[in-house]
C-alpha positions in Angstrom: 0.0 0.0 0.0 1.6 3.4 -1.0 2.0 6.0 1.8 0.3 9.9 1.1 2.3 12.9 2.3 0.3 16.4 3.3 1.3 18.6 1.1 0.8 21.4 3.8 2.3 20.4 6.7 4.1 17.0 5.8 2.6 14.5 7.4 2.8 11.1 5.8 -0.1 8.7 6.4 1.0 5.3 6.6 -1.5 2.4 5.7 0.4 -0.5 7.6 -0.3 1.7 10.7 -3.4 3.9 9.7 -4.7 6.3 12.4 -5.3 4.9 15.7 -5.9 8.4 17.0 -8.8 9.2 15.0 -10.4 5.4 15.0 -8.6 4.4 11.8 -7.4 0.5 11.7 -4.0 -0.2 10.8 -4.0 -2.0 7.1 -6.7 0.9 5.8 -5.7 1.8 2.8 -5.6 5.9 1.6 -8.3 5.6 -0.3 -10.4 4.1 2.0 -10.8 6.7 4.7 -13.3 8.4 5.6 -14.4 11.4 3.4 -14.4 13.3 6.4 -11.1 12.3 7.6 -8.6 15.1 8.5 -4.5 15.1 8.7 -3.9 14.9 12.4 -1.4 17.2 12.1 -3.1 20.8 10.1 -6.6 19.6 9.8 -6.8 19.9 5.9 -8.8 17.2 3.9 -7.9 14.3 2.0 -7.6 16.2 -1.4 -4.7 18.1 -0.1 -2.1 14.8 0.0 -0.1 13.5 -2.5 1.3 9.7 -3.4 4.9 9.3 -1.8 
């Protein structure tokens, strides 16, 4: 599964360790989040990360 970096702040979302902070299972893959799911970091939406 490819990893997705925030293009604002640089967070990179990892799939083989998801989000247990916000409720999301390890092994979730990008493009299965929510479509309300945040970056933990800056709070912007999905549709501001990029592949790795």
């Amino acid at each position: 599964m490819e990893k997705y970096v925030c293009d604002l702040c640089g967070y990179v979302y990892d799939p083989e360790v998801g989000d247990p902070d916000n409720g999301i299972a390890p092994g979730t893959a990008f493009e299965d989040l929510p479509s309300n799911w945040t970056c933990p970091m800056c709070g912007v939406d999905k549709s501001s990360f990029s592949k790795q």
